[in-house]
C-alpha positions, -999 to 999 in steps of 0.1 A, spaced: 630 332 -193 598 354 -196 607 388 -216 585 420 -215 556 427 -234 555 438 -266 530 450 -288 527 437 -320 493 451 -332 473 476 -318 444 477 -339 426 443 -358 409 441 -390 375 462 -386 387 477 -355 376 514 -350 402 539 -339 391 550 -300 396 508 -296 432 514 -314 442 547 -294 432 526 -258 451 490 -269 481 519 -277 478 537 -243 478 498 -226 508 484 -239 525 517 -231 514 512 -197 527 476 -197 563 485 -205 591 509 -197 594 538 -227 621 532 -254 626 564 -250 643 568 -217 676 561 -203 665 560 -168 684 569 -137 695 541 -107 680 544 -73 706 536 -46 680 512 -28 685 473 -18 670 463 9 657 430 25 617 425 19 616 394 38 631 362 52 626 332 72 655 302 75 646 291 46 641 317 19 649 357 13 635 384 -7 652 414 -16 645 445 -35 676 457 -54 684 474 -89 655 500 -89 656 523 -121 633 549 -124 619 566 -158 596 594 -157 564 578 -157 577 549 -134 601 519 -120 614 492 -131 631 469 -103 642 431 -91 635 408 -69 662 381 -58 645 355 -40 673 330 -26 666 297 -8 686 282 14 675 243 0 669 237 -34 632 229 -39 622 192 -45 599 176 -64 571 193 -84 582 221 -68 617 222 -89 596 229 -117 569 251 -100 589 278 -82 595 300 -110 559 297 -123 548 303 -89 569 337 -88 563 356 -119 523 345 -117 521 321 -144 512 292 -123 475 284 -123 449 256 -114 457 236 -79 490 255 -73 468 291 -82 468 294 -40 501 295 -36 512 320 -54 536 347 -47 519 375 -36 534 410 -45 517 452 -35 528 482 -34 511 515 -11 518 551 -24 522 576 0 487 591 -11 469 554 -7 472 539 -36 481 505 -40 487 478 -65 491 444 -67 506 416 -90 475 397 -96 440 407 -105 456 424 -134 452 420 -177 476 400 -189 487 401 -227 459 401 -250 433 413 -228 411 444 -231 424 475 -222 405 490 -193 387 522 -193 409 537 -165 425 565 -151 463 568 -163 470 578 -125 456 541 -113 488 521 -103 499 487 -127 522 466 -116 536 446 -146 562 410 -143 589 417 -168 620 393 -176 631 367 -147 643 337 -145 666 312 -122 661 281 -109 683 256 -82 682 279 -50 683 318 -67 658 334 -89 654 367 -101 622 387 -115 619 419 -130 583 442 -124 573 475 -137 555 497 -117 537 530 -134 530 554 -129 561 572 -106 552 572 -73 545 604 -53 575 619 -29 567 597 8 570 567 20 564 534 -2 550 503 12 561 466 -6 544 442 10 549 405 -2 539 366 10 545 329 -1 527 305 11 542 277 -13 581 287 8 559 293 45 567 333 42 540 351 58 529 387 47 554 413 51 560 453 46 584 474 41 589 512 32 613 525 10 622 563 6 594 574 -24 611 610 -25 645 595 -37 627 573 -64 604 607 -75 637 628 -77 654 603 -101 624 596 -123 625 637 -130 663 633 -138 655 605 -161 666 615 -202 640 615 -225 666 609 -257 634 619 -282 594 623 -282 573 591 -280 562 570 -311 543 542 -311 560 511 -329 562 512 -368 545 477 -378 553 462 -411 539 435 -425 549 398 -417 558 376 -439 573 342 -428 607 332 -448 596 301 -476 621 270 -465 644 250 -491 625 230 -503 634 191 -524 636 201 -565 610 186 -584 591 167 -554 555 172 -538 565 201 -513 588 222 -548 548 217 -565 524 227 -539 547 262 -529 546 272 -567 511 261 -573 503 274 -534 474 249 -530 474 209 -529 459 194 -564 442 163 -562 461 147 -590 492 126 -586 530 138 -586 541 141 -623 
């Protein structure tokens, strides 16, 4: 449903360059590099479950400056009501107003302390932060589902450090109350440094945009306004 971020312009009209540079280091921080064939991590594992509903971590890939990995969330009924239409909003954070509370709630711990989680965060068009390139960002990728199985993507930067790695996660909205668990850090640190850089970084090359004219009626009002480019006030010939 929801594909990654992109970047489309990283500077405005009258914007200076330090305000360029920092919207450039953003997106980069918002998406895995292009760059990058990353390396699989042999970890799937079980976050959390109740009778009614499972969370799994599984298909972790990890680049040099971070991860990339899944969620499968699986329900054992298939949600009714408003809540056909608000599960998937309610998992990849794009849910707001009265159902804003019940959220799905997604951290993660480094071994050293830090820690992350998948709100409180800019979202597409926001500022970029003054911040330390070392501060965790936990980013929702592509996802989608629906029925009784979903699946969403995050990106998590930078790599995290060789120890254990706490992902902690809750959902109110499915009765699933806060729960941790630690994956192995060191394995996920090791394949980030095997990762292949195929070539140096570049930020994108924009071009200019310029939207395709339609086929237009011969001789009628629409065939007179595109080659005149502007509405006349007199009648159609």
């Amino acid at each position: 449903m929801l594909g990654h971020m992109q970047s489309h312009s990283i500077g405005g009209p009258g914007g200076d360059e330090s305000s360029a540079e920092r919207m450039l280091a953003f997106a980069r921080r918002m998406n895995p590099p292009e760059n990058e064939i990353p390396v699989a991590v042999p970890i799937s594992t079980l976050l959390a479950r109740t009778d009614d509903i499972a969370i799994a971590l599984i298909d972790v890939q990890a680049h040099t400056v971070g991860l990339r990995f899944d969620l499968a969330v699986r329900l054992r009924h298939e949600p009714r009501g408003s809540m056909r239409h608000k599960s998937y909003a309610m998992l990849n954070h794009y849910a707001g107003g009265e159902d804003a509370d019940q959220q799905f709630l997604l951290g993660v711990e480094f071994a050293d302390g830090r820690t992350v989680t998948n709100f409180g965060h800019p979202g597409f068009g926001a500022t970029p932060p003054d911040e330390d390139p070392e501060k965790p960002s936990l980013s929702p990728m592509g996802g989608g589902g629906g029925g009784r199985s979903y699946d969403q993507s995050y990106w998590l930067t930078p790599l995290p450090p060789a120890g254990p790695l706490v992902v902690v996660c809750a959902w109110s909205a499915f009765d699933l109350p806060e729960s941790r668990t630690v994956v192995d850090g060191a394995a996920i640190a090791e394949a980030g440094s095997r990762a292949v850089v195929l070539w140096p970084w570049s930020p994108p090359e924009e071009e200019p945009f310029e939207p395709p004219t339609p086929r237009v009626p011969e001789g009628g009002w629409f065939d007179r306004v595109s080659r005149v480019g502007q509405v006349t006030d007199g009648p159609l010939d």
